[in-house]
C-alpha positions in Angstrom: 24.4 5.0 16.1 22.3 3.5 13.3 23.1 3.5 9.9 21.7 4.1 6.2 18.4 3.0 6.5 18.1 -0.2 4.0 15.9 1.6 0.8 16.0 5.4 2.3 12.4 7.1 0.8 13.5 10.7 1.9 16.8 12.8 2.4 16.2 15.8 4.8 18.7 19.1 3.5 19.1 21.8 6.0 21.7 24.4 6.5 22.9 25.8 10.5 24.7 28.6 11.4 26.2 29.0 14.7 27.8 32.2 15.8 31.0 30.8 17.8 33.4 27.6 16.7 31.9 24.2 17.6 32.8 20.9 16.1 30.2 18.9 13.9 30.0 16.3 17.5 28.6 19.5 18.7 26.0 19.9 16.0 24.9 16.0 16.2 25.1 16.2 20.0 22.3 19.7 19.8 20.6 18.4 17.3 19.4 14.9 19.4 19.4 16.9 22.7 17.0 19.6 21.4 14.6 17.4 19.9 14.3 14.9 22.2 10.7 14.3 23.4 9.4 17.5 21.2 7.5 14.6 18.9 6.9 12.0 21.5 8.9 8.9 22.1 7.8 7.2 18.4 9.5 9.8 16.7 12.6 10.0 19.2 15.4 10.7 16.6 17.8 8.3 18.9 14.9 5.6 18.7 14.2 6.2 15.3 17.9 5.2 14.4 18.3 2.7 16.5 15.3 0.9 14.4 16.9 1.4 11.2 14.0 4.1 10.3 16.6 6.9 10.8 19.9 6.9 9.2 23.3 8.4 10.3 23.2 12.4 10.6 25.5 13.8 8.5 27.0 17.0 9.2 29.5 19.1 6.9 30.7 22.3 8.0 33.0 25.7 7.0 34.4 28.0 9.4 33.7 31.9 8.2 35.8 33.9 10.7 33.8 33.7 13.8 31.2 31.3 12.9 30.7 27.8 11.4 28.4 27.6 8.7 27.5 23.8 7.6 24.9 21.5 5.6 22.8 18.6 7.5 21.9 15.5 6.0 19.3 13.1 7.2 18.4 10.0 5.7 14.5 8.8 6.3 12.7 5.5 5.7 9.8 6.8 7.8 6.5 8.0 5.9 6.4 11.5 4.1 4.2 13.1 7.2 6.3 11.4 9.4 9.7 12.4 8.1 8.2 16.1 7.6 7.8 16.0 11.3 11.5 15.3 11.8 12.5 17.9 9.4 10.4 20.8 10.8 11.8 19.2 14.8 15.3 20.3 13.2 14.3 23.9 12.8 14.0 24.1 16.3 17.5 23.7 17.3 18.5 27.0 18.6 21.8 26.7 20.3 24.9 24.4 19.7 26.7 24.3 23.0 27.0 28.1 24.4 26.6 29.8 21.0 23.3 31.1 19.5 22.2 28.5 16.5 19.7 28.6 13.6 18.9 25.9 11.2 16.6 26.2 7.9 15.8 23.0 6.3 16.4 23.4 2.7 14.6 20.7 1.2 13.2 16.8 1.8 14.3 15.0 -1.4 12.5 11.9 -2.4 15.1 9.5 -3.3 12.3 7.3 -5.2 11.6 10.0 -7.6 15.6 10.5 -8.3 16.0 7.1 -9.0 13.0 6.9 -11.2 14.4 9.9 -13.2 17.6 7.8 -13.5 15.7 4.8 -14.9 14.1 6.6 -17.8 17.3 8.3 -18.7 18.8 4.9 -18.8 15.8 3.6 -20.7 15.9 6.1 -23.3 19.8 6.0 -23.8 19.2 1.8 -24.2 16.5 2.2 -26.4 18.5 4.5 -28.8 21.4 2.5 -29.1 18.9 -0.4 -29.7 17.5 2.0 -32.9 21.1 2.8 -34.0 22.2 -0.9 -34.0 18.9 -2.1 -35.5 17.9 0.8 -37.9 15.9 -1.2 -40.5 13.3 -2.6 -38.1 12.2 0.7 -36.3 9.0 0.7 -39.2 8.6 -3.1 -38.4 8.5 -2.0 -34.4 6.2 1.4 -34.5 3.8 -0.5 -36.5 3.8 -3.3 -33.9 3.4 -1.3 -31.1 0.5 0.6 -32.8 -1.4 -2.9 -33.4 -0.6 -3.3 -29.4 -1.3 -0.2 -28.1 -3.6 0.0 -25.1 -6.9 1.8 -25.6 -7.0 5.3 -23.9 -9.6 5.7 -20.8 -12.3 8.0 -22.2 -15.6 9.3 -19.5 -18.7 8.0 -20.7 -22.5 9.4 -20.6 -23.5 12.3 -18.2 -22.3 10.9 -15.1 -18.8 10.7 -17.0 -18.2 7.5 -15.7 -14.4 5.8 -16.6 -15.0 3.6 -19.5 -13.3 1.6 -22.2 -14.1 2.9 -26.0 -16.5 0.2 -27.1 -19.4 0.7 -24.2 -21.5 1.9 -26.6 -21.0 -0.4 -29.6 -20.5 -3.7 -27.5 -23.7 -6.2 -27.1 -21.8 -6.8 -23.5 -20.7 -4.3 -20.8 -18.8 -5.3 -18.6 -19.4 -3.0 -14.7 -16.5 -2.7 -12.6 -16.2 -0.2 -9.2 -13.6 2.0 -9.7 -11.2 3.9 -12.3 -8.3 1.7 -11.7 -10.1 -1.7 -12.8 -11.0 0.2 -16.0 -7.5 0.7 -16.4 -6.5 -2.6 -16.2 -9.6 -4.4 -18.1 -8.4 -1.8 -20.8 -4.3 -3.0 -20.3 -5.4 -6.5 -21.3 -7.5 -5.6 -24.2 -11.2 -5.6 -22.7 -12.5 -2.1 -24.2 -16.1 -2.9 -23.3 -15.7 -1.5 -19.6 -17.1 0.7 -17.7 -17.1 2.0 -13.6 -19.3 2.5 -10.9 -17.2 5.2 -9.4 -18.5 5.7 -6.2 -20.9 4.1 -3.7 -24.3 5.9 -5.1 -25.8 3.7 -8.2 -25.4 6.4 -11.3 -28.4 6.6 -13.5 -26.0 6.5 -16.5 -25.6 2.6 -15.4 -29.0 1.8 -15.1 -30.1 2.9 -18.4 -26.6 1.7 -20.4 -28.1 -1.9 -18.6 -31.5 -1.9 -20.1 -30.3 -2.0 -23.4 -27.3 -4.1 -23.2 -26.2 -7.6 -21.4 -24.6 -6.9 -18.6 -21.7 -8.5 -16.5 -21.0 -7.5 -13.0 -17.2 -8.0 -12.3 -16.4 -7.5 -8.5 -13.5 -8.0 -5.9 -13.1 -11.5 -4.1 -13.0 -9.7 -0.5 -16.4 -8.8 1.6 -16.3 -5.1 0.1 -16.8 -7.0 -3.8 -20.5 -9.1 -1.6 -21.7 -5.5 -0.5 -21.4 -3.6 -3.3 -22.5 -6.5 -5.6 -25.6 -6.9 -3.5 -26.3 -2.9 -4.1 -26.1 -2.8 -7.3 -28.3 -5.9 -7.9 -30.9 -4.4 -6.1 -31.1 -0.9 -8.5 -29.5 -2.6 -11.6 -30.5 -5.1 -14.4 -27.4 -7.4 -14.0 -27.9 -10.7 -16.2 -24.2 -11.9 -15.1 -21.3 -11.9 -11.8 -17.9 -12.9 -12.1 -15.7 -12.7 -9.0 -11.9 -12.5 -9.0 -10.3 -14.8 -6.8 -10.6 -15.2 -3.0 -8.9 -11.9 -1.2 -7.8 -10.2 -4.7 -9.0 -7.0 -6.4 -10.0 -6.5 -10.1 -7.4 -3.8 -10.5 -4.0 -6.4 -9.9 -5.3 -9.8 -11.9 -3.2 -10.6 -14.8 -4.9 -11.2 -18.2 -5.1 -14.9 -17.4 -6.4 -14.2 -14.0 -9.2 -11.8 -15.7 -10.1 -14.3 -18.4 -10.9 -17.2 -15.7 -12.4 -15.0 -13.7 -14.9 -13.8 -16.8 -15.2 -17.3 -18.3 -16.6 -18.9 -14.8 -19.5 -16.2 -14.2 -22.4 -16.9 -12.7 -25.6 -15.6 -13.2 -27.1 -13.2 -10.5 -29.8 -15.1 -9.7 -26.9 -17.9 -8.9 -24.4 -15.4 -7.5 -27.4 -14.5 -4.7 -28.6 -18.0 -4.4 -24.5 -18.8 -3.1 -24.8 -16.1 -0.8 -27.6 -16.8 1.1 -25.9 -20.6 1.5 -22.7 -19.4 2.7 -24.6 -17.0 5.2 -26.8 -19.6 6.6 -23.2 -22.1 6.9 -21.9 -19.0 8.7 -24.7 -18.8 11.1 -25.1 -22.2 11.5 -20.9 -23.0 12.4 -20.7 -19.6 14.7 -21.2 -20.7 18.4 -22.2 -17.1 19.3 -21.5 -15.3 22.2 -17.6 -16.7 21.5 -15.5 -15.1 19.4 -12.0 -15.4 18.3 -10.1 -16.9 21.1 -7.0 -15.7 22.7 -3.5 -17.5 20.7 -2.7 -21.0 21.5 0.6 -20.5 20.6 3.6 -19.4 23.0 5.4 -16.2 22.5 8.9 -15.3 23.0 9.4 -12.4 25.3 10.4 -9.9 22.1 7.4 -10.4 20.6 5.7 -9.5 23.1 7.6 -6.0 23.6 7.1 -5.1 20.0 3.8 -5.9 20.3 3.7 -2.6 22.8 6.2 -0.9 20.5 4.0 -1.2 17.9 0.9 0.8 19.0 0.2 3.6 16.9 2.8 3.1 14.2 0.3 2.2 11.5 2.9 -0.7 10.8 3.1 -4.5 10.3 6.0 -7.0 11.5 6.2 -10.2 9.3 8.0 -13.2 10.9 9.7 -16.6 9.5 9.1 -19.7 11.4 11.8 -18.9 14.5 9.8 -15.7 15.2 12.5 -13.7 13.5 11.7 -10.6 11.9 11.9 -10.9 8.1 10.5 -7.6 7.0 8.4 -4.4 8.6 6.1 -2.1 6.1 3.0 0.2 6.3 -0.3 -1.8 7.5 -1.7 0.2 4.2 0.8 -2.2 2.3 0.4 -5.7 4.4 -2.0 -7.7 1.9 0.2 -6.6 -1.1 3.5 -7.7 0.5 1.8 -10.9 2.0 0.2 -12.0 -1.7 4.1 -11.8 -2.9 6.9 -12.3 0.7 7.9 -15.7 0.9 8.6 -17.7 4.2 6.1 -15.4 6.6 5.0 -17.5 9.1 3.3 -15.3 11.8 2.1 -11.0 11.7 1.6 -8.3 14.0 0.5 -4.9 12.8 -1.4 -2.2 14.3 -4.2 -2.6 12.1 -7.6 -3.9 11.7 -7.9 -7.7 11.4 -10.5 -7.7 8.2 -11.6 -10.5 6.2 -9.9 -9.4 3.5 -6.3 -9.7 5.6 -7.4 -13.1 6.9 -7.8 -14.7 3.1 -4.4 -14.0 2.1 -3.1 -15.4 5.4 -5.0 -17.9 4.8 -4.3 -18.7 1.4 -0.1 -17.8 2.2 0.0 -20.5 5.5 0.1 -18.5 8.2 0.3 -19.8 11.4 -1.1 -16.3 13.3 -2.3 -13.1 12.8 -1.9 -10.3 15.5 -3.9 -6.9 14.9 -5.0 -4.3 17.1 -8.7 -5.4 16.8 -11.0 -7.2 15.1 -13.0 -6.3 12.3 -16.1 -8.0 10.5 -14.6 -11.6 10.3 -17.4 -14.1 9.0 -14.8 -16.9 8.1 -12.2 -18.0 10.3 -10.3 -20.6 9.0 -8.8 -23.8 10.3 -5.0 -23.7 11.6 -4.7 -19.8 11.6 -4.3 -18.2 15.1 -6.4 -14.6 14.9 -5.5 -12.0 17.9 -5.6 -9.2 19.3 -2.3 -6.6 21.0 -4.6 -7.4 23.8 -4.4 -10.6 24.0 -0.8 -10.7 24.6 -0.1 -7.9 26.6 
Protein backbone atom coordinates (compact mmCIF):
# COMPACT_ATOMS: atom_id res chain seq x y z
CA UNK A 1 0.00 0.00 0.00
CA UNK A 2 1.18 3.63 -0.50
CA UNK A 3 3.68 5.26 1.30
CA UNK A 4 4.65 8.64 3.12
CA UNK A 5 3.11 11.06 1.17
CA UNK A 6 6.02 13.35 -0.44
CA UNK A 7 5.61 16.84 2.00
CA UNK A 8 2.82 15.32 4.47
CA UNK A 9 0.57 18.74 5.61
CA UNK A 10 -1.26 16.69 8.48
CA UNK A 11 -0.66 13.65 10.90
CA UNK A 12 -4.03 12.14 12.08
CA UNK A 13 -3.48 10.72 16.21
CA UNK A 14 -6.10 8.40 17.40
CA UNK A 15 -6.13 5.90 20.05
CA UNK A 16 -8.43 2.17 19.70
CA UNK A 17 -9.42 -0.11 22.14
CA UNK A 18 -10.62 -3.48 21.38
CA UNK A 19 -12.02 -5.82 23.94
CA UNK A 20 -10.44 -9.31 22.66
CA UNK A 21 -6.60 -9.96 21.15
CA UNK A 22 -6.29 -9.06 17.47
CA UNK A 23 -3.11 -8.28 15.69
CA UNK A 24 -2.33 -4.63 14.28
CA UNK A 25 -3.23 -6.53 10.40
CA UNK A 26 -6.51 -6.72 12.13
CA UNK A 27 -6.70 -3.02 13.07
CA UNK A 28 -5.43 -1.83 9.35
CA UNK A 29 -7.72 -4.48 7.79
CA UNK A 30 -11.15 -2.76 10.08
CA UNK A 31 -10.02 0.26 9.64
CA UNK A 32 -10.11 0.25 5.44
CA UNK A 33 -13.08 -2.18 5.58
CA UNK A 34 -15.27 0.10 7.76
CA UNK A 35 -14.71 3.16 5.95
CA UNK A 36 -14.91 2.19 2.80
CA UNK A 37 -17.56 4.19 0.67
CA UNK A 38 -18.74 6.13 4.02
CA UNK A 39 -16.96 9.45 2.17
CA UNK A 40 -17.58 8.54 -1.37
CA UNK A 41 -15.04 7.07 -3.76
CA UNK A 42 -12.66 10.51 -3.69
CA UNK A 43 -11.98 9.97 -0.30
CA UNK A 44 -11.62 6.07 -0.41
CA UNK A 45 -8.76 5.57 2.12
CA UNK A 46 -7.43 2.62 -0.30
CA UNK A 47 -7.65 5.24 -3.28
CA UNK A 48 -6.35 7.92 -1.37
CA UNK A 49 -3.03 5.92 -0.75
CA UNK A 50 -2.67 4.56 -3.79
CA UNK A 51 -2.41 8.35 -5.15
CA UNK A 52 0.24 9.24 -2.72
CA UNK A 53 -2.45 11.62 -0.85
CA UNK A 54 -2.63 9.04 1.98
CA UNK A 55 0.38 7.64 3.66
CA UNK A 56 1.06 4.23 5.27
CA UNK A 57 -1.35 3.57 8.45
CA UNK A 58 0.57 3.03 11.29
CA UNK A 59 -0.53 1.12 14.02
CA UNK A 60 1.20 0.45 17.55
CA UNK A 61 -0.42 -1.57 20.06
CA UNK A 62 -0.22 -3.03 23.98
CA UNK A 63 -1.96 -5.94 25.22
CA UNK A 64 -3.71 -5.14 28.89
CA UNK A 65 -4.87 -8.59 29.92
CA UNK A 66 -7.89 -9.17 27.78
CA UNK A 67 -7.68 -6.32 25.44
CA UNK A 68 -5.22 -4.48 23.06
CA UNK A 69 -4.96 -0.98 23.52
CA UNK A 70 -2.93 0.94 20.64
CA UNK A 71 -2.13 4.44 18.87
CA UNK A 72 -3.02 5.11 15.07
CA UNK A 73 -1.06 7.20 12.84
CA UNK A 74 -2.07 8.62 9.63
CA UNK A 75 -0.19 10.71 7.46
CA UNK A 76 -2.26 13.36 5.08
CA UNK A 77 -1.27 15.43 2.12
CA UNK A 78 -4.95 16.08 1.42
CA UNK A 79 -6.55 19.59 2.43
CA UNK A 80 -7.38 20.44 6.23
CA UNK A 81 -11.35 19.81 5.47
CA UNK A 82 -10.51 17.01 3.57
CA UNK A 83 -8.18 15.21 5.99
CA UNK A 84 -10.73 16.22 8.91
CA UNK A 85 -13.09 14.10 6.98
CA UNK A 86 -10.76 11.02 7.16
CA UNK A 87 -10.07 11.61 10.78
CA UNK A 88 -13.72 11.87 11.94
CA UNK A 89 -14.36 8.36 9.13
CA UNK A 90 -11.87 6.67 11.76
CA UNK A 91 -14.11 7.21 14.68
CA UNK A 92 -16.46 5.12 13.16
CA UNK A 93 -14.67 1.89 13.30
CA UNK A 94 -16.59 -0.07 15.70
CA UNK A 95 -15.39 -3.57 15.59
CA UNK A 96 -11.96 -5.17 14.82
CA UNK A 97 -12.68 -8.71 13.67
CA UNK A 98 -15.36 -10.36 16.29
CA UNK A 99 -14.51 -8.06 19.20
CA UNK A 100 -16.31 -4.76 20.12
CA UNK A 101 -13.85 -1.66 19.06
CA UNK A 102 -13.76 2.07 19.77
CA UNK A 103 -11.41 4.65 18.34
CA UNK A 104 -11.07 8.46 19.52
CA UNK A 105 -8.88 10.50 17.40
CA UNK A 106 -6.66 12.36 19.60
CA UNK A 107 -5.50 15.08 17.53
CA UNK A 108 -4.62 16.20 13.53
CA UNK A 109 -1.13 17.72 13.83
CA UNK A 110 -0.02 20.12 11.18
CA UNK A 111 3.38 19.12 10.29
CA UNK A 112 3.90 22.71 8.62
CA UNK A 113 3.47 24.46 11.83
CA UNK A 114 6.14 21.92 13.63
CA UNK A 115 8.55 22.57 11.18
CA UNK A 116 8.05 26.23 11.26
CA UNK A 117 8.58 26.08 15.12
CA UNK A 118 11.80 24.22 14.38
CA UNK A 119 13.05 26.96 11.97
CA UNK A 120 12.79 29.76 14.43
CA UNK A 121 14.46 27.82 17.08
CA UNK A 122 17.18 27.24 14.73
CA UNK A 123 17.20 30.86 13.69
CA UNK A 124 17.44 32.17 17.03
CA UNK A 125 20.13 29.61 18.26
CA UNK A 126 22.20 30.89 14.77
CA UNK A 127 21.68 34.22 15.40
CA UNK A 128 23.11 34.03 18.97
CA UNK A 129 26.14 32.44 18.18
CA UNK A 130 26.42 34.98 15.42
CA UNK A 131 26.20 37.84 18.51
CA UNK A 132 28.64 35.81 20.61
CA UNK A 133 31.29 35.39 17.82
CA UNK A 134 30.74 39.01 16.62
CA UNK A 135 30.01 40.97 19.99
CA UNK A 136 31.37 44.43 18.92
CA UNK A 137 29.10 44.95 15.92
CA UNK A 138 25.65 44.13 17.60
CA UNK A 139 25.34 48.44 18.00
CA UNK A 140 26.66 48.74 14.39
CA UNK A 141 23.66 46.01 13.45
CA UNK A 142 20.50 47.38 15.70
CA UNK A 143 21.20 50.61 14.40
CA UNK A 144 21.12 49.33 10.76
CA UNK A 145 18.21 47.46 11.07
CA UNK A 146 16.44 50.47 12.66
CA UNK A 147 17.48 52.79 9.49
CA UNK A 148 15.77 49.59 7.48
CA UNK A 149 12.95 48.89 9.34
CA UNK A 150 9.68 48.56 7.44
CA UNK A 151 7.00 51.05 8.35
CA UNK A 152 4.13 49.58 10.49
CA UNK A 153 0.47 49.39 8.65
CA UNK A 154 -1.57 52.04 10.45
CA UNK A 155 -5.89 52.60 9.42
CA UNK A 156 -6.37 55.78 8.06
CA UNK A 157 -9.58 58.36 8.16
CA UNK A 158 -13.05 57.19 9.17
CA UNK A 159 -13.47 54.40 6.92
CA UNK A 160 -10.07 53.06 8.60
CA UNK A 161 -8.74 52.16 5.38
CA UNK A 162 -5.01 50.23 5.41
CA UNK A 163 -2.48 52.79 4.74
CA UNK A 164 1.21 53.62 4.80
CA UNK A 165 2.26 56.56 7.53
CA UNK A 166 2.81 59.37 5.10
CA UNK A 167 -0.90 59.57 3.39
CA UNK A 168 -1.43 62.60 4.90
CA UNK A 169 1.86 64.47 4.50
CA UNK A 170 2.68 63.16 0.86
CA UNK A 171 1.76 65.57 -2.24
CA UNK A 172 1.12 61.88 -3.90
CA UNK A 173 -1.09 58.92 -2.75
CA UNK A 174 -0.71 56.22 -4.18
CA UNK A 175 -4.55 53.78 -4.13
CA UNK A 176 -4.16 50.26 -4.13
CA UNK A 177 -7.28 47.43 -3.58
CA UNK A 178 -6.54 45.57 -0.77
CA UNK A 179 -4.59 45.22 2.67
CA UNK A 180 -1.91 42.98 1.35
CA UNK A 181 -0.64 45.53 -1.49
CA UNK A 182 -0.33 48.07 1.41
CA UNK A 183 1.82 45.62 2.95
CA UNK A 184 4.08 45.14 0.33
CA UNK A 185 4.22 48.94 -1.06
CA UNK A 186 5.14 49.53 2.58
CA UNK A 187 8.03 46.33 2.51
CA UNK A 188 9.77 48.22 -0.31
CA UNK A 189 9.73 51.59 1.27
CA UNK A 190 6.58 53.30 -0.39
CA UNK A 191 4.77 54.81 2.90
CA UNK A 192 2.45 56.99 0.75
CA UNK A 193 -0.21 54.12 0.37
CA UNK A 194 -3.34 53.59 0.90
CA UNK A 195 -6.42 50.68 0.09
CA UNK A 196 -9.63 50.55 -1.33
CA UNK A 197 -10.61 47.60 0.83
CA UNK A 198 -13.58 46.42 -0.59
CA UNK A 199 -15.68 46.72 -3.83
CA UNK A 200 -17.91 49.95 -2.57
CA UNK A 201 -15.84 53.38 -3.31
CA UNK A 202 -15.22 54.79 0.52
CA UNK A 203 -15.86 58.37 0.88
CA UNK A 204 -12.60 58.64 2.87
CA UNK A 205 -10.89 58.15 -0.88
CA UNK A 206 -12.80 60.49 -2.56
CA UNK A 207 -12.05 63.41 -0.44
CA UNK A 208 -8.09 62.27 0.47
CA UNK A 209 -8.19 62.66 -3.78
CA UNK A 210 -9.40 66.14 -4.05
CA UNK A 211 -6.69 67.48 -2.25
CA UNK A 212 -3.87 65.36 -3.35
CA UNK A 213 -2.43 63.80 -6.75
CA UNK A 214 -3.45 60.68 -7.08
CA UNK A 215 -2.03 57.34 -8.56
CA UNK A 216 -4.27 54.41 -9.21
CA UNK A 217 -2.01 51.15 -8.93
CA UNK A 218 -3.97 48.04 -10.03
CA UNK A 219 -3.47 44.22 -10.95
CA UNK A 220 -2.51 43.23 -14.63
CA UNK A 221 -5.43 40.57 -14.74
CA UNK A 222 -9.25 41.55 -15.89
CA UNK A 223 -10.27 41.95 -12.06
CA UNK A 224 -7.31 45.21 -11.98
CA UNK A 225 -9.76 46.75 -15.74
CA UNK A 226 -13.00 46.46 -13.60
CA UNK A 227 -12.16 47.85 -10.56
CA UNK A 228 -10.01 50.55 -12.30
CA UNK A 229 -12.93 51.45 -14.41
CA UNK A 230 -15.13 51.91 -10.99
CA UNK A 231 -13.14 53.90 -9.31
CA UNK A 232 -12.51 56.32 -12.25
CA UNK A 233 -15.99 56.86 -12.47
CA UNK A 234 -16.53 58.12 -8.54
CA UNK A 235 -12.80 59.16 -7.99
CA UNK A 236 -10.49 62.06 -9.09
CA UNK A 237 -7.58 59.79 -10.37
CA UNK A 238 -4.80 62.06 -12.29
CA UNK A 239 -2.63 58.70 -12.78
CA UNK A 240 -2.75 54.42 -13.55
CA UNK A 241 -0.02 52.20 -13.33
CA UNK A 242 -0.56 48.48 -13.99
CA UNK A 243 1.65 45.74 -12.80
CA UNK A 244 2.60 43.34 -15.29
CA UNK A 245 0.38 41.13 -17.51
CA UNK A 246 -1.39 38.31 -15.13
CA UNK A 247 0.48 39.49 -11.79
CA UNK A 248 -0.95 41.16 -8.66
CA UNK A 249 0.33 44.28 -6.71
CA UNK A 250 0.74 42.20 -3.61
CA UNK A 251 3.83 39.66 -5.19
CA UNK A 252 6.00 42.38 -7.48
CA UNK A 253 9.45 42.87 -6.20
CA UNK A 254 10.72 46.43 -5.52
CA UNK A 255 12.10 46.50 -9.09
CA UNK A 256 8.90 45.18 -10.47
CA UNK A 257 6.94 47.98 -8.38
CA UNK A 258 9.29 50.79 -9.49
CA UNK A 259 8.69 49.96 -13.36
CA UNK A 260 5.43 49.52 -12.88
CA UNK A 261 5.09 53.21 -11.05
CA UNK A 262 7.59 54.88 -13.46
CA UNK A 263 5.56 53.82 -16.72
CA UNK A 264 1.98 55.18 -15.54
CA UNK A 265 -0.35 56.47 -17.66
CA UNK A 266 -2.65 58.97 -17.18
CA UNK A 267 -6.45 58.06 -16.81
CA UNK A 268 -7.60 59.75 -19.52
CA UNK A 269 -4.75 57.49 -21.51
CA UNK A 270 -5.40 54.29 -19.37
CA UNK A 271 -9.30 54.61 -20.72
CA UNK A 272 -8.43 55.67 -24.10
CA UNK A 273 -6.26 51.91 -24.30
CA UNK A 274 -9.17 50.26 -23.17
CA UNK A 275 -11.68 51.25 -25.41
CA UNK A 276 -8.86 50.15 -28.39
CA UNK A 277 -8.25 46.86 -27.09
CA UNK A 278 -12.15 46.28 -26.72
CA UNK A 279 -12.93 47.33 -30.11
CA UNK A 280 -9.59 44.81 -31.45
CA UNK A 281 -11.47 42.25 -29.30
CA UNK A 282 -14.68 42.76 -31.01
CA UNK A 283 -13.40 43.14 -34.16
CA UNK A 284 -10.94 39.56 -34.17
CA UNK A 285 -13.91 37.46 -32.30
CA UNK A 286 -15.82 35.58 -35.06
CA UNK A 287 -18.89 35.22 -32.77
CA UNK A 288 -21.12 32.58 -32.35
CA UNK A 289 -17.59 30.26 -32.14
CA UNK A 290 -15.86 29.89 -29.29
CA UNK A 291 -12.89 28.11 -28.07
CA UNK A 292 -12.61 25.01 -30.15
CA UNK A 293 -12.24 21.57 -29.03
CA UNK A 294 -8.05 20.52 -28.62
CA UNK A 295 -6.13 19.82 -31.76
CA UNK A 296 -3.86 17.90 -29.97
CA UNK A 297 -3.99 14.00 -29.35
CA UNK A 298 -4.25 12.58 -25.99
CA UNK A 299 -2.88 9.54 -24.53
CA UNK A 300 -5.48 7.27 -23.02
CA UNK A 301 -4.26 8.29 -19.12
CA UNK A 302 -4.94 11.56 -19.71
CA UNK A 303 -7.98 11.04 -20.51
CA UNK A 304 -8.91 8.86 -17.32
CA UNK A 305 -7.55 11.49 -15.05
CA UNK A 306 -9.38 13.88 -16.70
CA UNK A 307 -12.59 11.90 -15.17
CA UNK A 308 -10.65 11.34 -11.99
CA UNK A 309 -10.26 14.70 -11.61
CA UNK A 310 -13.89 16.01 -11.25
CA UNK A 311 -14.62 17.58 -8.12
CA UNK A 312 -11.13 17.53 -6.56
CA UNK A 313 -10.57 21.28 -6.74
CA UNK A 314 -7.06 20.18 -8.09
CA UNK A 315 -4.65 20.86 -11.01
CA UNK A 316 -2.31 18.20 -12.91
CA UNK A 317 0.81 19.93 -14.58
CA UNK A 318 2.52 17.90 -17.32
CA UNK A 319 6.29 18.02 -19.06
CA UNK A 320 6.34 17.63 -22.73
CA UNK A 321 5.76 13.51 -22.73
CA UNK A 322 2.45 13.99 -20.95
CA UNK A 323 4.11 12.89 -17.75
CA UNK A 324 2.90 14.18 -14.63
CA UNK A 325 5.42 16.61 -13.04
CA UNK A 326 3.48 17.96 -10.13
CA UNK A 327 -0.51 17.99 -8.73
CA UNK A 328 -1.66 21.07 -6.26
CA UNK A 329 -4.81 22.97 -5.23
CA UNK A 330 -6.53 24.78 -8.38
CA UNK A 331 -6.46 27.84 -5.53
CA UNK A 332 -2.55 27.50 -5.97
CA UNK A 333 -2.19 26.87 -9.99
CA UNK A 334 -1.12 30.56 -11.21
CA UNK A 335 1.38 30.78 -8.29
CA UNK A 336 3.04 27.34 -9.06
CA UNK A 337 2.79 28.07 -12.97
CA UNK A 338 4.52 31.89 -12.50
CA UNK A 339 7.54 29.74 -10.72
CA UNK A 340 7.41 25.29 -12.08
CA UNK A 341 9.67 24.89 -14.80
CA UNK A 342 9.22 22.45 -17.87
CA UNK A 343 5.10 22.41 -17.65
CA UNK A 344 4.01 21.87 -20.89
CA UNK A 345 0.29 21.04 -20.82
CA UNK A 346 -2.64 21.47 -17.43
CA UNK A 347 -5.75 19.92 -16.38
CA UNK A 348 -7.48 21.15 -13.21
CA UNK A 349 -11.03 21.18 -12.19
CA UNK A 350 -11.20 24.81 -12.28
CA UNK A 351 -12.32 27.74 -14.11
CA UNK A 352 -10.38 28.62 -17.19
CA UNK A 353 -10.09 32.65 -16.44
CA UNK A 354 -8.17 35.16 -18.18
CA UNK A 355 -6.08 35.51 -15.50
CA UNK A 356 -4.92 31.51 -15.78
CA UNK A 357 -4.59 31.98 -19.59
CA UNK A 358 -1.76 34.93 -19.22
CA UNK A 359 0.55 32.97 -17.22
CA UNK A 360 0.17 30.01 -19.63
CA UNK A 361 0.60 32.17 -21.97
CA UNK A 362 3.50 33.99 -20.78
CA UNK A 363 5.10 30.27 -19.36
CA UNK A 364 4.65 28.32 -23.17
CA UNK A 365 2.10 26.28 -22.70
CA UNK A 366 1.02 24.17 -25.18
CA UNK A 367 -2.79 23.51 -23.50
CA UNK A 368 -4.95 24.30 -20.87
CA UNK A 369 -7.75 21.83 -19.69
CA UNK A 370 -10.46 23.28 -17.14
CA UNK A 371 -13.74 22.30 -16.22
CA UNK A 372 -15.26 25.39 -18.06
CA UNK A 373 -14.73 28.45 -19.39
CA UNK A 374 -14.78 31.62 -17.84
CA UNK A 375 -14.70 35.34 -19.24
CA UNK A 376 -11.82 34.87 -21.77
CA UNK A 377 -11.43 38.07 -24.04
CA UNK A 378 -7.87 37.13 -25.36
CA UNK A 379 -7.00 33.89 -26.60
CA UNK A 380 -3.63 33.66 -27.65
CA UNK A 381 -1.83 32.08 -30.55
CA UNK A 382 -0.29 28.42 -29.99
CA UNK A 383 -2.20 27.69 -26.66
CA UNK A 384 -4.79 24.89 -26.82
CA UNK A 385 -7.91 26.14 -24.31
CA UNK A 386 -10.47 23.14 -23.28
CA UNK A 387 -12.84 21.93 -21.61
CA UNK A 388 -13.18 18.04 -19.27
CA UNK A 389 -15.79 17.99 -21.87
CA UNK A 390 -14.14 18.08 -24.63
CA UNK A 391 -12.21 15.13 -24.00
CA UNK A 392 -14.41 12.89 -22.45
Amino acid sequence: MGGLPVNAKYVIHARIEIDGIVDKPDIIGAIFGQTEGLLGSDLDLRELQNSGRIGRIEVSVGRSGSKVRGHIRVPSNLGKVETALIAAALEMVDRVGPYPARVEVTRIEDVRAEKRRRIVERAKELLRKLEEEMPEARELVEEVMEALKVSELIHYGPDKLPAGPEVDTADTVIIVEGRADVINLLKHGYRNVIALEGATIPRTIVELAKRKKTVLFIDGDRGGELIARNVLNVVKIDYVARAPPGREVEELTGKEIAKALKNKVSAREFLEALEREKRAVREEEKPPEKVKPPVIKLPEHVIEEAKELRGTLEAILYDEEWKPLKRVAVRDLVKTLSEAEAVAYVLFDGVVTQRIVDVAQTRGLKALIGARLGDVVRLPEGLVIATIDDLT
